[in-house]
Residue frames relative to the residue before (quaternion, step in Angstrom):
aa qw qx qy qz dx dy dz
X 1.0000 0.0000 0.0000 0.0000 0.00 0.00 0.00
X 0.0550 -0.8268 0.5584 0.0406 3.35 -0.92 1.12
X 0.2945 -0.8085 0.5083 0.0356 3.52 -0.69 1.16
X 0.3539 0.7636 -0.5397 -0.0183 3.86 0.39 0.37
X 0.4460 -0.7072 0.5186 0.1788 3.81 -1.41 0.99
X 0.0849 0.6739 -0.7246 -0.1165 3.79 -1.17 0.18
X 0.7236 0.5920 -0.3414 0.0965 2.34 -2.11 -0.26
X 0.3826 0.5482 -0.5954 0.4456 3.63 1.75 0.23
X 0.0567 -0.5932 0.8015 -0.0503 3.08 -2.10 -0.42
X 0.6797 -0.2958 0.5870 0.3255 3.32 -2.25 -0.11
X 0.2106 0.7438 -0.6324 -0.0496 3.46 -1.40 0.24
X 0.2918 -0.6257 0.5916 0.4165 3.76 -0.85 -0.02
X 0.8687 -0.1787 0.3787 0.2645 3.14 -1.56 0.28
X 0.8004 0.3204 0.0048 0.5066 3.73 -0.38 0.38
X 0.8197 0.4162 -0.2368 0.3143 3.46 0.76 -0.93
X 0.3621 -0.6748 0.4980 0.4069 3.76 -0.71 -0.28
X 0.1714 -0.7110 0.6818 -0.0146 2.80 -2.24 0.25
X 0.0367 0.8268 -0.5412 -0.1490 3.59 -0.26 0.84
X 0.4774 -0.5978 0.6135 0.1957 3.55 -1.24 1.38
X 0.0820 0.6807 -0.7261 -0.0518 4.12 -1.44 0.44
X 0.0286 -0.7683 0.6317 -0.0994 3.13 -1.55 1.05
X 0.2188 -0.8997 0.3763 -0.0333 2.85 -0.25 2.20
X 0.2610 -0.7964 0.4968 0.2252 3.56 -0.06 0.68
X 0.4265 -0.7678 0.3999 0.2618 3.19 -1.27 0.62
X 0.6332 0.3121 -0.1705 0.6874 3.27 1.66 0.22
X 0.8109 -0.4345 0.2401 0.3099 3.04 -1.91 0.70
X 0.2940 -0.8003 0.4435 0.2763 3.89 0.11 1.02
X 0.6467 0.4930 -0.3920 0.4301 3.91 1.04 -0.09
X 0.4221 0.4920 -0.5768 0.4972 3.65 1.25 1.25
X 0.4622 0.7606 -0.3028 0.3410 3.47 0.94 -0.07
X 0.1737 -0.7474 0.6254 0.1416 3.83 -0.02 0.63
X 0.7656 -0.3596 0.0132 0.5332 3.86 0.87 -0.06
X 0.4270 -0.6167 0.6600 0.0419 3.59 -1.02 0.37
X 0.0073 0.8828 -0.4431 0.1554 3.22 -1.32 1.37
X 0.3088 -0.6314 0.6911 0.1682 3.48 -1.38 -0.47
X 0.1030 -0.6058 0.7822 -0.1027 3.19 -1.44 1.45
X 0.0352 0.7123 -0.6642 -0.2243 2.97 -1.94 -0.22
X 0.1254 -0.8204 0.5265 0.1844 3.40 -1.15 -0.31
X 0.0542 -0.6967 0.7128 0.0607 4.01 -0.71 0.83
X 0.8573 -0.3437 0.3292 0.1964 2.48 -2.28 0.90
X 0.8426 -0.0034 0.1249 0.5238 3.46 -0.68 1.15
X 0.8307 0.2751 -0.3108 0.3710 3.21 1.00 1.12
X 0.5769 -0.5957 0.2128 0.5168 3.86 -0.22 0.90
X 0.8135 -0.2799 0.4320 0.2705 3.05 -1.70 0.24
X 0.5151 0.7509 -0.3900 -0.1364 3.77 -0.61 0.12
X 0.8023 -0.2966 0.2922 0.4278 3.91 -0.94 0.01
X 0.0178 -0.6877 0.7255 0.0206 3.58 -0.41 1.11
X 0.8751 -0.1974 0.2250 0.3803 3.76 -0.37 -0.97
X 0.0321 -0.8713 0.4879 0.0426 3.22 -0.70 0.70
X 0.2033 -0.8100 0.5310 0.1437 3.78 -0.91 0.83
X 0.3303 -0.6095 0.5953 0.4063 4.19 -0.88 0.38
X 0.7568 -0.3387 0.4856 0.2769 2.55 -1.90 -0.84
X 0.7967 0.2010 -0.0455 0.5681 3.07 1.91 -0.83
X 0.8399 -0.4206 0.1034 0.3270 2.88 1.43 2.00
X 0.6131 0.6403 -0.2790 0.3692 3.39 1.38 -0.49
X 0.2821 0.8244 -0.4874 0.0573 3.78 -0.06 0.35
X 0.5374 -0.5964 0.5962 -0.0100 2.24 -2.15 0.87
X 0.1788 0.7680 -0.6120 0.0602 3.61 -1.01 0.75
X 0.6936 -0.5114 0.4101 0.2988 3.54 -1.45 1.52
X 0.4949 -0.6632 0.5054 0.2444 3.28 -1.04 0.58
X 0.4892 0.5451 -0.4793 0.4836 3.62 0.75 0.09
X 0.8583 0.2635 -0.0941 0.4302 3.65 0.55 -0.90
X 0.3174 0.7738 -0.4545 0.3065 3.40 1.40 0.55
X 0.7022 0.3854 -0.1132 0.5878 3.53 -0.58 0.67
X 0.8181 0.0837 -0.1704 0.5428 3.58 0.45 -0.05
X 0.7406 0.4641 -0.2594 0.4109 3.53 0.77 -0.38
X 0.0982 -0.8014 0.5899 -0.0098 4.23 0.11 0.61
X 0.0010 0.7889 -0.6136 -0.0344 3.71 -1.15 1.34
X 0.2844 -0.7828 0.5534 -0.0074 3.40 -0.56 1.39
X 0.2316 0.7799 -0.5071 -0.2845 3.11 -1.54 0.19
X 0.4248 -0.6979 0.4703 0.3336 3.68 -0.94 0.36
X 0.4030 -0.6806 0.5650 0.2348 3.78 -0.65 1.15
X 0.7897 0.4535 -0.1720 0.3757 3.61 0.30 -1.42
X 0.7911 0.2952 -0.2284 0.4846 3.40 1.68 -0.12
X 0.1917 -0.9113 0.2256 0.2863 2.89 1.93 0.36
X 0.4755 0.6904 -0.3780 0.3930 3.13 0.81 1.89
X 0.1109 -0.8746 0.4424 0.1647 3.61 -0.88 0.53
X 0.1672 -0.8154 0.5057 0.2268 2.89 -0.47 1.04
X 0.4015 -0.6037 0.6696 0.1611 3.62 -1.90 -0.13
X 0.1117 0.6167 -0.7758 0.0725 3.94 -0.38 1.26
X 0.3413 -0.5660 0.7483 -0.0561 2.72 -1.59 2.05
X 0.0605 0.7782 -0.6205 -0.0761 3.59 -1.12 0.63
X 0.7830 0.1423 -0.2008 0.5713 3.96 -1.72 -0.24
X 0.0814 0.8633 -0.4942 -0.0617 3.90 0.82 1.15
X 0.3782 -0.7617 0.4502 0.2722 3.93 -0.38 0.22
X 0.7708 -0.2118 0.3423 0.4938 3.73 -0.93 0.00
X 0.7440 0.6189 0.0180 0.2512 2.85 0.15 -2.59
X 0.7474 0.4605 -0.1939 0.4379 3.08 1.50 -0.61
X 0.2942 0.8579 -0.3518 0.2319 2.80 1.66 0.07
X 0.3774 0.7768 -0.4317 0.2602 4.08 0.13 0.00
X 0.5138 -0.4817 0.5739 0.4178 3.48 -1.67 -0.05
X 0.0174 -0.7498 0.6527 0.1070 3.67 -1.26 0.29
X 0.5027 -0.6585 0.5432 -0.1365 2.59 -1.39 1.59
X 0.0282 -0.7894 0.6096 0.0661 3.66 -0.41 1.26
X 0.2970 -0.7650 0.5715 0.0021 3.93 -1.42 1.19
X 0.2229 0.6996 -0.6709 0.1038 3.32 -1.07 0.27
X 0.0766 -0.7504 0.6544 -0.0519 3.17 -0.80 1.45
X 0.3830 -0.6532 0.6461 -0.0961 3.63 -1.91 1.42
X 0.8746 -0.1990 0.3029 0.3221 3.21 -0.83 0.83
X 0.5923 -0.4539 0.2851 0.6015 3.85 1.48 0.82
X 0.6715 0.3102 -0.5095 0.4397 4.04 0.17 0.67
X 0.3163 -0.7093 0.6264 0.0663 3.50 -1.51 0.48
X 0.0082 0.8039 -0.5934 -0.0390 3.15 -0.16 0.70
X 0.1682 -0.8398 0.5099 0.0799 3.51 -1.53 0.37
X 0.4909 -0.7113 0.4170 0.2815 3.57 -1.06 0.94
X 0.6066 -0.6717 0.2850 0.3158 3.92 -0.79 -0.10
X 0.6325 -0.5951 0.2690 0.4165 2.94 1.60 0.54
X 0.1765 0.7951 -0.5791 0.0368 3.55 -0.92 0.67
X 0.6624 -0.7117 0.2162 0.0892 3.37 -0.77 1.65
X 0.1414 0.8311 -0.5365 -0.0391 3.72 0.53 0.53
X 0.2168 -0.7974 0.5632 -0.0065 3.83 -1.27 0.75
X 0.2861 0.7149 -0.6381 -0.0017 3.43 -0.23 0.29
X 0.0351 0.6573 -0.7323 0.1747 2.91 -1.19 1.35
X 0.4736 -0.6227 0.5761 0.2366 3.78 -1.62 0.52
């Protein structure tokens, strides 16, 4: 299983960005499909998560501004981050977990900075 992410980048303050993560296989083998992040010098956590049947979940830091899609037919999900903050600033980290394995994507770099 190959997970690969696009779509970080530089932003200012305020703006959006939508993250995609293309799977290398059919994304409806997937019990659910995600979003991680990581900042500097700090653990790993839970941005958003979708099932298989559509149901998602999304940290409370990023409720309200953050929306996880997915496309069946392109077997990808994407992540549009809006009104993004400083704070959000981290590596992100696309998931998708099978039948008790977890696989992970290689990270892609989001910044917001002024």
């Amino acid at each position: 299983v190959q997970l690969v992410e696009s779509g970080g980048g530089l932003v200012q303050p305020g703006g959006s960005l939508r993250l995609s993560c293309a799977a290398s296989g059919s994304i409806f083998s997937f019990n659910a499909m995600g979003w991680y992040r990581q900042a500097p010098g700090k653990q790993r956590e839970l941005v958003a998560t979708i099932t298989s049947g559509g149901s998602t979940n999304y940290a409370d830091s990023v409720k309200g501004r953050f929306t996880l899609s997915r496309d069946n037919a392109k077997n990808t999900v994407y992540l549009q981050m809006n009104s993004l903050k400083p704070e959000d600033t981290a590596v992100y980290y696309c998931t998708a977990a099978r039948y008790g394995n977890v696989y992970w994507g290689q990270g892609t770099l989001v910044t917001v900075s002024s």
